[in-house]
Structure formats: structure tokens, C-alpha cells
C-alpha positions as a Python dict, from the first residue, in 0.01 Angstrom:
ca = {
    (1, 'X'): (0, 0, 0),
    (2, 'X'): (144, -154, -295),
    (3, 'X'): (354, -375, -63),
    (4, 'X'): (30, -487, 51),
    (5, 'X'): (-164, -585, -314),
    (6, 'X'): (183, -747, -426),
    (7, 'X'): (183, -1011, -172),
    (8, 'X'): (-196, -1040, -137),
    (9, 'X'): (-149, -1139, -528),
    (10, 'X'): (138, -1372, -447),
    (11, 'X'): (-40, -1538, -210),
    (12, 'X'): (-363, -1550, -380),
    (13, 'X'): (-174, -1751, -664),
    (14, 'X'): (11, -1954, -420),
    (15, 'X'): (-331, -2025, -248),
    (16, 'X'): (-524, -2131, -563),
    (17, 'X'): (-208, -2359, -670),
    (18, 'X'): (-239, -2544, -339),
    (19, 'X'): (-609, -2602, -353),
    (20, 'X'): (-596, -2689, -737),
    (21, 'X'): (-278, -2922, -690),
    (22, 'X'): (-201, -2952, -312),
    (23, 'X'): (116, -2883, -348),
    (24, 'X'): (324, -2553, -406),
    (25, 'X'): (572, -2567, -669),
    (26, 'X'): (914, -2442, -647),
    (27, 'X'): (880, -2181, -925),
    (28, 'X'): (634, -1993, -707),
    (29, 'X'): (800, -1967, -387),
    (30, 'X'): (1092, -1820, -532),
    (31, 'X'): (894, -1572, -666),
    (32, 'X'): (835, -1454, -334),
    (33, 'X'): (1184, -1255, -315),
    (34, 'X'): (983, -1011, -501),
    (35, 'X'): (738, -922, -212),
    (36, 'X'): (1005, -926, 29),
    (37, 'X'): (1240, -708, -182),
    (38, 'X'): (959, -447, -233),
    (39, 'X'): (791, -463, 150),
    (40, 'X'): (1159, -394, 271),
    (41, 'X'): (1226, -112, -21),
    (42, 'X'): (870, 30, 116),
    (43, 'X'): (965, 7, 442),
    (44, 'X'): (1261, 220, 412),
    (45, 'X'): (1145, 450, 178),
    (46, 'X'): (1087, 810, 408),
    (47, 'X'): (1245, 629, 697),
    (48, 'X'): (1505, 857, 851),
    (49, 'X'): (1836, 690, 902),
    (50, 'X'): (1847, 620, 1205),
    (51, 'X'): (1553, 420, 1205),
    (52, 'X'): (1700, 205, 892),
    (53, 'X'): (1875, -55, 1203),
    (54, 'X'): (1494, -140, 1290),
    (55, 'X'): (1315, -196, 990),
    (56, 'X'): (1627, -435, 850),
    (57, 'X'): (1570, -567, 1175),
    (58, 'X'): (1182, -624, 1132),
    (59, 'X'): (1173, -787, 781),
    (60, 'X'): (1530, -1013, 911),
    (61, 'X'): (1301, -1110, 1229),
    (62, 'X'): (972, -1188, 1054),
    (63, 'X'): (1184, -1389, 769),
    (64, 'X'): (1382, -1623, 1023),
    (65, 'X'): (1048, -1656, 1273),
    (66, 'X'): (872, -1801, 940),
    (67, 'X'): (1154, -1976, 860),
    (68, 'X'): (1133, -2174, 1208),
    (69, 'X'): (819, -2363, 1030),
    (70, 'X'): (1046, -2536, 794),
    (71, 'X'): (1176, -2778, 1075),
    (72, 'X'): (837, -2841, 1166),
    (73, 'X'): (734, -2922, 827),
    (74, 'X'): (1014, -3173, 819),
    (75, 'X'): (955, -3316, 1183),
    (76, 'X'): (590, -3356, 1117),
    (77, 'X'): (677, -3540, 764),
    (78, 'X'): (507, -3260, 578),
    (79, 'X'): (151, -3234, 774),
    (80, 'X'): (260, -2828, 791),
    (81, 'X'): (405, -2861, 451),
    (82, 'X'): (718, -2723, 285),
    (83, 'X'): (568, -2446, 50),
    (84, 'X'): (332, -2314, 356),
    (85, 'X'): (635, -2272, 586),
    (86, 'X'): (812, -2068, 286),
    (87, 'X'): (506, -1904, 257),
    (88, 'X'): (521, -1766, 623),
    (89, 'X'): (930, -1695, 537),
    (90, 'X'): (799, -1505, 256),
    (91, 'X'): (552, -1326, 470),
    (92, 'X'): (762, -1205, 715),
    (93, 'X'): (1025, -1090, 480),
    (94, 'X'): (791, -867, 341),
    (95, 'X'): (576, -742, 599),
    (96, 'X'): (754, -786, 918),
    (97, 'X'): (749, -1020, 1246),
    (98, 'X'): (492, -768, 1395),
    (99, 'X'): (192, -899, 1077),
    (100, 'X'): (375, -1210, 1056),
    (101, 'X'): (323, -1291, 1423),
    (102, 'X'): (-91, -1183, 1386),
    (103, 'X'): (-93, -1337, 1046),
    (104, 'X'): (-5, -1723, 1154),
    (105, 'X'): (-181, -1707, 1476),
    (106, 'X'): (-527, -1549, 1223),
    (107, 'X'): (-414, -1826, 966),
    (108, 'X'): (-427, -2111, 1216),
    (109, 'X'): (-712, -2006, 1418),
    (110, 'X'): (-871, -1966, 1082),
    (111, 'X'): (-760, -2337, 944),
    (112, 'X'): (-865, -2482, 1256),
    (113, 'X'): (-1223, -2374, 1212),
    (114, 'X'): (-1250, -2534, 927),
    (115, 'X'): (-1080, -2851, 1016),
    (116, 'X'): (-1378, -2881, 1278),
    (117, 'X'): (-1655, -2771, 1074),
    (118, 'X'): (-1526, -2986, 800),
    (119, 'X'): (-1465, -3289, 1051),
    (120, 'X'): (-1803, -3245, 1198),
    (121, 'X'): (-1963, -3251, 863),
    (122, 'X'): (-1801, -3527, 807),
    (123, 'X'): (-1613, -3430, 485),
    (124, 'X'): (-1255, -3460, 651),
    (125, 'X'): (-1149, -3745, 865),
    (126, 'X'): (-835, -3675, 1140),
    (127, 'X'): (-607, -3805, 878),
    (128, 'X'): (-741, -3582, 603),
    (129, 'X'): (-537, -3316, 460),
    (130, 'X'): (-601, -2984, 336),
    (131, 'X'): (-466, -2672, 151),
    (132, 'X'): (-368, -2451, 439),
    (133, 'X'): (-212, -2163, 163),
    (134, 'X'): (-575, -2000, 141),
    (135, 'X'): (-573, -1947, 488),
    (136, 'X'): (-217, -1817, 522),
    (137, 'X'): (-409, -1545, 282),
    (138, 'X'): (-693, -1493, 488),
    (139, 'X'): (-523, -1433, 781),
    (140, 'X'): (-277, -1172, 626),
    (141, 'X'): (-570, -1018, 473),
    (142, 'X'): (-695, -1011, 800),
    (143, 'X'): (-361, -899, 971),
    (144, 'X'): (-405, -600, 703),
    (145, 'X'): (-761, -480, 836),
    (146, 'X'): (-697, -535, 1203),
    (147, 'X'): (-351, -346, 1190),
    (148, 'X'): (-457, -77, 923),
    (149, 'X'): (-821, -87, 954),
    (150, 'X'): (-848, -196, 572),
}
């Protein structure tokens, strides 16, 4: 549980940064060792020992799968930018590819919705951007309630 209110506050600051400034600074993503240090420690805590291989395993996985964004930040010249790919490297260290995997497909399902509503409102053109770090927290808030019921 406290796993889970550490990085909802990390990404809660990281989320209002990136609407307030669009941009996530540096400072703030390496900051995010802390979540990952504590959702592993949590993780292993009470785990018998030969379960230890998995868990590693988990947070490695769900680091490195939201690492794989960071090309595609770089491919796409930033439209997926930097801070929101560490964000999901963060994420998985922390919580594991199992949430990691619900959380981006929630976060982008989420961001796309309001891409269109926006678009069809006509607030947002197709070469508009927008902070995508609030709903990289909505989606692992949501990851939270669908895998643990809230």
C-alpha cells in the first residue's frame, strides 16, 4: 500500500509539472529511483525465497518494457516525449510489467479520449500537443482499482 501512495505522489507531481510547464525536468525523474527502490523492497518483503527470482524478475521486466518508449520518443522527435517514457520506466520499476502493461494501455486509451473530445471541440488541432503525464496517472490509478479493487 505505501508502494502504491509513493508513486501515485510521484506521479501526481510529475503530472502537474507537465501541465504547468510541458515539460518534465530532470530533477524529477530521477527522483523516481525512490518508487522503484521501495515497490521492489515491498515486493520482497514476506516473499519466501524462492519466489525472490520472480519478483526481481517483475520490476527488471516492467523497467526495460517502459524503457522501450524512450526510442520511440526519439524516433517520433519527442511527440511521446522523453520524461513520459521515463515515467513508464519508472512505473514499471516499481510496480511491475503486469500494472505497467494495464497502466499504458489505460493511459493511452485514456489520452486518446481526450485528444478526440478535445479535437472535436475544436480546442486541439492534429498538430497540437498535450501533457500526457496526467494520464500516465490516471491510468495507474486505474491499474490500482481494476487489479486491487481500490
Amino acid at each position: 500500500m505505501i508502494t502504491v501512495v509513493v508513486l501515485t505522489g510521484y506521479l501526481l507531481s510529475a503530472a502537474i509539472t507537465d501541465i504547468l510547464r510541458k515539460k518534465i525536468p530532470v530533477w524529477l525523474i530521477v527522483m523516481g529511483i525512490f518508487p522503484v527502490l521501495l515497490g521492489i523492497f515491498m515486493s520482497l518483503s514476506g516473499t519466501d525465497p524462492g519466489e525472490v527470482p520472480e519478483v526481481v524478475i517483475s520490476h527488471g521486466a516492467g523497467a526495460l518494457i517502459g524503457a522501450s518508449f524512450i526510442p520511440v520518443s526519439l524516433m517520433t522527435r519527442e511527440k511521446l516525449g522523453k520524461g513520459d517514457a521515463l515515467l513508464f520506466t519508472v512505473c514499471g520499476g516499481a510496480a511491475g510489467y503486469e500494472k505497467l502493461m494495464i497502466l499504458i494501455m489505460s493511459a493511452f486509451l485514456l489520452g486518446a479520449l481526450y485528444a478526440a473530445a478535445m479535437l472535436a471541440m475544436g480546442r486541439l488541432t492534429r498538430k497540437s500537443s498535450f501533457a500526457f503525464a496526467p494520464f500516465i496517472l490516471a491510468g495507474y490509478v486505474m491499474t490500482e482499482v481494476l487489479m486491487h479493487g481500490g
